[in-house]
C-alpha positions as CSV (number, residue, x, y, z in Angstrom):
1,X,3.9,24.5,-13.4
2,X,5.3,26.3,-10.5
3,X,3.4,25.2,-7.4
4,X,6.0,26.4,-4.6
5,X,5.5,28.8,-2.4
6,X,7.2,29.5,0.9
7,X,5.4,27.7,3.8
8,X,6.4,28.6,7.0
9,X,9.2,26.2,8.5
10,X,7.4,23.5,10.7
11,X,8.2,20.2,12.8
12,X,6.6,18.0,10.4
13,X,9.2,19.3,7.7
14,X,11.7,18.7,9.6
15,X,10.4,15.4,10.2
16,X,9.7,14.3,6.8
17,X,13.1,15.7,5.4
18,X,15.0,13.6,8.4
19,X,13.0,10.5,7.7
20,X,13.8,10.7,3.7
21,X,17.3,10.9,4.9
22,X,16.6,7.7,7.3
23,X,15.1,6.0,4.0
24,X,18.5,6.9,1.8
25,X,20.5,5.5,4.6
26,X,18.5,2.3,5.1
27,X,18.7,1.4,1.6
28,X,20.4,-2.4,2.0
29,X,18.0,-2.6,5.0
30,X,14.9,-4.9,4.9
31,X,11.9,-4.4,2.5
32,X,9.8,-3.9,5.8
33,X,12.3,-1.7,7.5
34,X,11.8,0.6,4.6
35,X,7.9,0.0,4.0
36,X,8.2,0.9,7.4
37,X,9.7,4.4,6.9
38,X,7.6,4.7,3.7
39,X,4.8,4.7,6.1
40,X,6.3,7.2,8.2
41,X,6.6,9.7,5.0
42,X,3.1,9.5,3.3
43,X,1.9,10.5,7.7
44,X,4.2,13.3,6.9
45,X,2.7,14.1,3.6
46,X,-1.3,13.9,4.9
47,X,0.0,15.7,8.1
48,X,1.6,18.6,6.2
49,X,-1.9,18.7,3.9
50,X,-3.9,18.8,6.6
51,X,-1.6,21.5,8.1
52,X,-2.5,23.7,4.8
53,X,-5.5,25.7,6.6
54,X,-5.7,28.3,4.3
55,X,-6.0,26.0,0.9
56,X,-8.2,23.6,2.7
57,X,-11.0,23.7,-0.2
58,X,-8.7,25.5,-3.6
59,X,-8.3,22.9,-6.4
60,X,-4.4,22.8,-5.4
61,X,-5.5,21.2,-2.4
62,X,-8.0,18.6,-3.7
63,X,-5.6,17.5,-6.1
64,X,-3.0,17.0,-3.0
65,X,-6.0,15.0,-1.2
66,X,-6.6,12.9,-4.6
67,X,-2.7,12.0,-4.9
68,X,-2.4,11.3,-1.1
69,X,-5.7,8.9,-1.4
70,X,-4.5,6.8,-4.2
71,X,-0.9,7.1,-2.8
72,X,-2.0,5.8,0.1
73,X,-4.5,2.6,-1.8
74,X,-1.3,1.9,-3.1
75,X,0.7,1.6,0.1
76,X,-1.9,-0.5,1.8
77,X,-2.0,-2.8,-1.2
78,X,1.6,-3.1,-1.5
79,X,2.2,-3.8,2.9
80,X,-0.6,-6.4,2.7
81,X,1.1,-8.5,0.4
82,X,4.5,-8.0,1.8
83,X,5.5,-12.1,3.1
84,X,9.0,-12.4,4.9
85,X,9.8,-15.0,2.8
86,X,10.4,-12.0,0.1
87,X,13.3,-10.7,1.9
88,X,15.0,-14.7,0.9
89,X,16.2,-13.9,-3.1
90,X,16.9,-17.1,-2.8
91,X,13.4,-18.8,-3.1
92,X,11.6,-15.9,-4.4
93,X,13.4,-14.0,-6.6
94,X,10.4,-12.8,-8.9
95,X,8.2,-11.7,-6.1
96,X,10.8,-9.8,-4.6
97,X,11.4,-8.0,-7.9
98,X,7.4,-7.6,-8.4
99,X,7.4,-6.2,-4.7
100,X,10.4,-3.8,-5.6
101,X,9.0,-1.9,-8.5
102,X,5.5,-1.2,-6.5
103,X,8.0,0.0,-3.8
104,X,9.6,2.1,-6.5
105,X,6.6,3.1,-8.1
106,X,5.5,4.3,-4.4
107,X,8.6,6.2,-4.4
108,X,8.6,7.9,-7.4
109,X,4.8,9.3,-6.8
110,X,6.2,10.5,-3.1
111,X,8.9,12.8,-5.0
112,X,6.6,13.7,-7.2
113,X,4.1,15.1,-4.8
114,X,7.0,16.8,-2.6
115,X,7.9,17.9,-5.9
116,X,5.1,19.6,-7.6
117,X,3.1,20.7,-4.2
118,X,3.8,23.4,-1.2
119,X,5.4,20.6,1.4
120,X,8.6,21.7,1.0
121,X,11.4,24.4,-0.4
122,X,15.0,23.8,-0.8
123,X,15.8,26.3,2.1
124,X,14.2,24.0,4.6
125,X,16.2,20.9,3.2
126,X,19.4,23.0,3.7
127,X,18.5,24.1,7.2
128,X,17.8,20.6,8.1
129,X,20.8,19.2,6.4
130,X,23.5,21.6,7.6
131,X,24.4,22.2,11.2
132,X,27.3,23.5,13.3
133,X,30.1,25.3,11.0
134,X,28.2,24.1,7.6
135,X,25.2,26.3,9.3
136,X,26.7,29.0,10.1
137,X,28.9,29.4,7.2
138,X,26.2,29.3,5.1
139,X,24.2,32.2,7.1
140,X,27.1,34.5,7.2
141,X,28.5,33.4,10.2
142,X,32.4,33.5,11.1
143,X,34.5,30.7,9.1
């Protein structure tokens, strides 16, 4: 099921790319640092649906609204029961490894919906990623 289609480059791409990149990188961080950035990606996510004007009422973009809704449920569910004592393995080892797979779970839906929806195309990733020389190599520019 081919969903893509080629959106026109805006800052909330940009955005959400650089803050899955912040999310990679803070991956030994703190459960709330990341919950935190989580946060910051499902805004990108209802910001870039609510930036689909044209699709505002075709079934592609209900089912986007649906996802984002329960996606969202989920998140609130999972930061309300979020306890510092977590981060500790040391006393709370089970809860911390309940909290992780909701986390991961979370996670897995975000992909999915980046995935299988218009929010964004590999072209955008790679002119987000590259810069300087990698850039312009990469759009026929001198070596």
């Amino acid at each position: 099921m081919a969903r893509r289609n080629n959106m026109p480059f805006s800052p909330m791409s940009w955005h959400l790319v650089f803050t899955l990149i912040k999310l990679i990188e803070a991956s030994g961080e703190s459960l709330h640092k990341r919950m935190n950035l989580i946060s910051e990606i499902i805004g990108d996510l209802v910001a870039k649906k609510n930036g689909m004007k044209k699709e505002k009422e075709t079934p592609l973009a209900l089912e986007l609204e649906d996802r984002l809704d329960v996606l969202m449920a989920d998140f609130l569910l999972l930061r309300e029961n979020y306890q510092p004592t977590i981060e500790n393995q040391e006393f709370i080892y089970g809860k911390q490894g309940d909290f992780e797979t909701s986390y991961d779970c979370i996670l897995n839906e975000i992909k999915s919906i980046i995935e299988e929806f218009p929010i964004l195309d590999q072209d955008q990733v790679k002119e987000i990623m590259l810069s300087g020389e990698a850039h312009s190599k990469m759009n026929g520019g001198p070596l």
